[in-house]
C-alpha positions as CSV (number, residue, x, y, z in Angstrom):
1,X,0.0,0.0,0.0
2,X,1.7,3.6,-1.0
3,X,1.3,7.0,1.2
4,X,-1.7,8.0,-1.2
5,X,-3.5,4.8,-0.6
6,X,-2.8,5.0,3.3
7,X,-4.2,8.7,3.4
8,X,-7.0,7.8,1.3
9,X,-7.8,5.4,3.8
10,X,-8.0,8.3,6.6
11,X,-9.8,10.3,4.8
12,X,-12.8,7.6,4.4
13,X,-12.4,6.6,8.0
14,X,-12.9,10.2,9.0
15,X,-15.1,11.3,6.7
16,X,-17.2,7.5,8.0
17,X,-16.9,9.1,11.4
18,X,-18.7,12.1,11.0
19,X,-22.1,11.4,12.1
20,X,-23.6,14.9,12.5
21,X,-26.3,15.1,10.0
22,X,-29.3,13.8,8.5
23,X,-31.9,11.5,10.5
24,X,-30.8,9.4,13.2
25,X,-27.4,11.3,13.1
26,X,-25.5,11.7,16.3
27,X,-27.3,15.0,17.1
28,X,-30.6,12.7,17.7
29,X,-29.8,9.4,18.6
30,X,-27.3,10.6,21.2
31,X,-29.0,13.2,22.4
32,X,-32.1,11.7,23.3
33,X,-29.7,8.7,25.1
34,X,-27.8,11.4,27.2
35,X,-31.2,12.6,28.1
36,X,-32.7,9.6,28.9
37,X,-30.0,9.0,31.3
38,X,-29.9,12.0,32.6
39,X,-26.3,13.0,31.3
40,X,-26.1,16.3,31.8
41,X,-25.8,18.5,28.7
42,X,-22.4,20.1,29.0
43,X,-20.8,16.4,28.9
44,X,-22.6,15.7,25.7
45,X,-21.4,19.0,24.3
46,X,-17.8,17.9,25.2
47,X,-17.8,14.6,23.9
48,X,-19.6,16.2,21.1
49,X,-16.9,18.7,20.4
50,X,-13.9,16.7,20.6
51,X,-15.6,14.2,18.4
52,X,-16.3,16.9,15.8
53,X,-12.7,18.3,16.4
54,X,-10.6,14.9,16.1
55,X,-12.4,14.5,12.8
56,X,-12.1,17.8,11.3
57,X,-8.0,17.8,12.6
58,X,-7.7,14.2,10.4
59,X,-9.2,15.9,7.6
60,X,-7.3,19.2,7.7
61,X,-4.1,17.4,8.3
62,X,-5.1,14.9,5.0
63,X,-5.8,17.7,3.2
64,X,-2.2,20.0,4.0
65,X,-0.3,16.5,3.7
């Protein structure tokens, strides 16, 4: 497997791993868990952050390589 292959590879995994939109995305399905279990909202905001962070990072860092 080459270097393009590797970061094509990344890029897919990333772009698999963002979950924020359309129905049953991470902004409902996760939400309504938290709430269910009362997780209080500024942990899912964290998790929620950092998740959208670490994703955009490997894609940034793809895209400059």
């Amino acid at each position: 497997m080459n270097d393009t292959d590797r970061l094509d590879n990344v890029l897919n995994g990333a772009l698999s791993a963002c979950v924020f939109a359309g129905m049953g995305s991470w902004n409902d399905e996760v939400a309504a868990i938290c709430e269910d279990k009362n997780i209080p909202q500024h942990q899912y905001a964290e998790v929620t952050n950092a998740l959208f962070s670490a994703i955009l990072n490997v894609i940034c860092g793809i895209c400059s390589s």
